[in-house]
N, C-alpha and C positions, 0 to 999 in steps of 0.2 A: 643657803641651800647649796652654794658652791662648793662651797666649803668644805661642809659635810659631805657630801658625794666626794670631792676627791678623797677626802681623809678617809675614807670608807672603802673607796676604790684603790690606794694605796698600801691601807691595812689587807685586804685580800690579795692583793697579787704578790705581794712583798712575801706574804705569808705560803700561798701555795709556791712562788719559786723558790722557798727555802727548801721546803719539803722535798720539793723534784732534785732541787743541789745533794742533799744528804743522801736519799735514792740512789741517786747515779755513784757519788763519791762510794758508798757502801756495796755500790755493786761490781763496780769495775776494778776499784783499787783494791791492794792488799789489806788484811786485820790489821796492821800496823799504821798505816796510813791512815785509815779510815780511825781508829783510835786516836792516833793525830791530832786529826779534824776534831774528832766531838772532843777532847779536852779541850785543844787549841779553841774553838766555839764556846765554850763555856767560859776561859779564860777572858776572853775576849768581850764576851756581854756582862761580864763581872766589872770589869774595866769602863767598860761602855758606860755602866748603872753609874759611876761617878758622875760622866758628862750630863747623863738624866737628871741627875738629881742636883746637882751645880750649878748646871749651865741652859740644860735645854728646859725645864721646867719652868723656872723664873722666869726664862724669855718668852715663854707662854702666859707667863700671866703680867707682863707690860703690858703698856697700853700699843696699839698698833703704830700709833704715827708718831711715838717714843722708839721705836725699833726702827721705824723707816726712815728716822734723821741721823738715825746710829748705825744702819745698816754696813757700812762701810768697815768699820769696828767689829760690829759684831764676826762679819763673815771671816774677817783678819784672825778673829780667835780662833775660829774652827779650825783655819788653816794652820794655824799653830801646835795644835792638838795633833791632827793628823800629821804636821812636821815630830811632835813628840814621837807619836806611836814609834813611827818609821825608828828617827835615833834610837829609840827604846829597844828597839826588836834587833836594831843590830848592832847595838852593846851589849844586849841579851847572848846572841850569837858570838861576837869574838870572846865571853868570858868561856862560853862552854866549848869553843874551838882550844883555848889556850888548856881549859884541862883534861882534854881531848874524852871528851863526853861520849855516850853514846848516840847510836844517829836517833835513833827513836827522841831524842829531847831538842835535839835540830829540827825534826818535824813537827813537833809540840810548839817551840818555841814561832817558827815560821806561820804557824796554821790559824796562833792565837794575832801574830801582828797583824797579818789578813782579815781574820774574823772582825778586829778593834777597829781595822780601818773601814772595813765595810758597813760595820755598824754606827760609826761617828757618823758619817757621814749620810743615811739612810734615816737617823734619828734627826739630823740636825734641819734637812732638809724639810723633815717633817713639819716641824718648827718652824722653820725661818721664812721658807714660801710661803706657810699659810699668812705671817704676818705680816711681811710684805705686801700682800694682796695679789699673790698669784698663787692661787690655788692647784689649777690648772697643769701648771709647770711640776706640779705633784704629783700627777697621774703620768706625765711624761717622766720624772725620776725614776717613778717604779717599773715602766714600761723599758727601760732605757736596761736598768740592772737584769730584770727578765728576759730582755732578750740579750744580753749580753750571757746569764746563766743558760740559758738554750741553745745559744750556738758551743758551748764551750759542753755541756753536759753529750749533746749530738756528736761532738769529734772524739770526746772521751769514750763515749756508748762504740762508737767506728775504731776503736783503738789506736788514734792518731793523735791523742794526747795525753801525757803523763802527768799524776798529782801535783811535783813541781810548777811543771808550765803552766798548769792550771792555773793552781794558786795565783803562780807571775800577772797572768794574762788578769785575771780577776782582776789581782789590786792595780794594775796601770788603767783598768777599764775605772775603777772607782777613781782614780786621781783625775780622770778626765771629766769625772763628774764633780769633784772638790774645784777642779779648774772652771768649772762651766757657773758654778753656784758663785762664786769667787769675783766672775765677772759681773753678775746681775746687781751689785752694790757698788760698782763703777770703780774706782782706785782705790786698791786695801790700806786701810789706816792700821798697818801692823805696831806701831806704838802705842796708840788709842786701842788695840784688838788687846796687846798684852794688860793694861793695867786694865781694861775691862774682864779679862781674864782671870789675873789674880785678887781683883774684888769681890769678882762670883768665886773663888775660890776662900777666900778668905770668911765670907760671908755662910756660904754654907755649903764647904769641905769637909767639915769636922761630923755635920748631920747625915751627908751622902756617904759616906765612910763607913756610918753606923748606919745606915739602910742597905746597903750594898754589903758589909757583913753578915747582918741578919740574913738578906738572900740567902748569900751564898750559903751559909750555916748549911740549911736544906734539900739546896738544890743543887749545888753543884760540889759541896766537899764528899760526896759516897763516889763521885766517878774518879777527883782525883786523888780520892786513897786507894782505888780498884788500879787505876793506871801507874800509880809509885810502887804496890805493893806484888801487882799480878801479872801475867803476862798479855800482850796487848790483844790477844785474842779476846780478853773477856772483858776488857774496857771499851773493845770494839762491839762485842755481843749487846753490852749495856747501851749502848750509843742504837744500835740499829734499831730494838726493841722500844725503848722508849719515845723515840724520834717516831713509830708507829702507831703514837696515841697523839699524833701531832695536826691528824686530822679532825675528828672530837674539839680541841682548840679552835680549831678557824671555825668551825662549822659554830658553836655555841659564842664566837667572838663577833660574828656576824649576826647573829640572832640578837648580840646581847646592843652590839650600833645600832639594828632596826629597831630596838625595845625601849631606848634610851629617849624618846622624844615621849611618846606613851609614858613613858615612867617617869619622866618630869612633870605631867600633866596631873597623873595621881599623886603625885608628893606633894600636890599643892594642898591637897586633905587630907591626909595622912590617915585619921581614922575613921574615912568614911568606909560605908560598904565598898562603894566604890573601888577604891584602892585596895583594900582588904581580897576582893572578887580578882582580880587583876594581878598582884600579887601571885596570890596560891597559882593562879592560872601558867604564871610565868616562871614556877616553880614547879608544878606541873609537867609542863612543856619540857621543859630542861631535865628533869628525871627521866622524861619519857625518850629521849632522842640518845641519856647518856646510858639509860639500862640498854635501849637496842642497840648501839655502840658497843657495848662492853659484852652483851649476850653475843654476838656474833664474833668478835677479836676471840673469846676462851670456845669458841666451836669452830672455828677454824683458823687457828693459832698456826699450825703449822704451813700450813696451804698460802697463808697471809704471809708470814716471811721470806716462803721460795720462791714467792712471786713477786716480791719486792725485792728481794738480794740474788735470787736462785740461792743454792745447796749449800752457799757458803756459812749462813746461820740456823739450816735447818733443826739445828739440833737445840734451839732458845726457844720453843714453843713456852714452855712451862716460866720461861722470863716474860716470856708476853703478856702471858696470862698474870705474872703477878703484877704488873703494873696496872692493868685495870681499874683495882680499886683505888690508889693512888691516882688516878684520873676523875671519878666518878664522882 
């Protein structure tokens, strides 16, 4: 029961502070910036989906007190990952300084090693508390990033902080949470972290590689051919619009952890009425919450994004609208 409550309590605030992060980033900073970000975001969870799919997944399906004798190893890897990112982003950086790039890919490139490190470390935790058997220390992770994203979105809203700082202030706030996770496994076995590392990587790299391309196929190659090919006004347009179907997500991601106990109960009969009644109902339910979602975004489409960005995307009403069914 602990468990679940925090995993559930983690999945929601993690969730609503992203939303208020994008808000804010899309409303105070320029189309260039904000462009940035949502590529840089997408880049980043792209990257991320390897560690899901390598490293934090498998360590979800250990046994617990196999992780809690390895702890020391495992949390070494992470820290190694997030030591990657970091060199990554700023080898990244001096190649595109040396052929004196434009800045817009300096802020692409920065926005994504923030976004990687935020997310390594928000998934990892996910993971690794719960198997440790501190649950708990879960719902203090997400508390910790949320209010860290609140005071930082607060000074931005007061004009007393720039995109840059942001971002800075962001990832030292995340490293002090790599450093805090770091300690809970007592002295890092960074030689034990690395071949445990490239075992999960050797093991199933080659499968995350090929899940994480399928993603991205989808979902994130239309924004970075809008961002290569167009000007960052409309890769910012795309970013603010769709990131406004991002509440429909939580709202049905929450329904669907509360449904998920019930719905193991009926899978136990699979063709009884029973389950058949329950089913439809929850099928049902889910049409009924994503039509009055989407009936209400395409009747006040415009109203919806001046009041999420002001006037600066007033003119994407009709982007709004066509993502809807793409949501629904």
């Amino acid at each position: 029961m602990a468990v679940r409550s925090a995993t559930v309590g983690d999945q929601i605030i993690v969730s609503v502070t992203n939303f208020i992060l994008t808000l804010v980033i899309g409303r105070v900073f320029s189309a260039e910036e904000f462009a940035a970000y949502g590529i840089g975001l997408s880049i980043g969870l792209m990257l991320q989906g390897l560690q899901r799919h390598a490293v934090t997944i498998p360590l979800m399906l250990e046994p617990d007190e196999r992780v809690r004798r390895r702890a020391a190893a495992v949390s070494a890897a992470q820290s190694i990952l997030v030591v990657c990112a970091v060199l990554s982003a700023g080898l990244a950086l001096a190649i595109l300084s040396s052929m004196d790039a434009a800045g817009f890919a300096h802020l692409v490139v920065i926005a994504s090693a923030v976004c990687l490190i935020v997310y390594l470390e928000l998934e990892f935790a996910r993971a690794f508390l719960v198997k440790i058997g501190r649950p708990w220390l879960l719902l203090a992770s997400a508390c910790w990033y949320a209010f860290v994203i609140g005071v930082l979105s607060i000074a931005s809203l007061a004009g007393k902080l720039d995109f840059l700082p942001m971002l800075a202030w962001l990832t030292a706030a995340m490293l002090v949470h790599a450093g805090v996770i770091l300690t809970l496994a007592g002295m890092p076995a960074f030689r034990a972290g690395l071949r445990l590392l490239g075992a999960d990587m050797r093991r199933y790299g080659g499968w995350a590689a090929i899940a994480v391309a399928t993603y991205t196929g989808y979902n994130h190659v239309p924004l970075f051919i809008l961002g290569a090919i167009a000007a960052p006004i409309h890769a910012a347009a795309f970013v603010a619009t769709r990131s406004l179907l991002q509440p429909l997500q939580i709202l049905l991601r929450g329904f669907d952890i509360a449904d998920k106990s019930a719905f193991a109960k009926a899978a136990r009969e699979p063709f009884s009425r029973r389950a058949l009644l329950f089913t439809l109902k929850l099928a049902a339910l889910y049409a009924v919450i994503g039509a009055a979602f989407g009936i209400a975004v395409v009747l006040l489409a415009d109203r919806i994004i001046v009041f999420a960005y002001g006037p600066k995307f007033a003119a994407a009403g009709a982007a709004l609208i066509a993502w809807v069914p793409a949501y629904m």
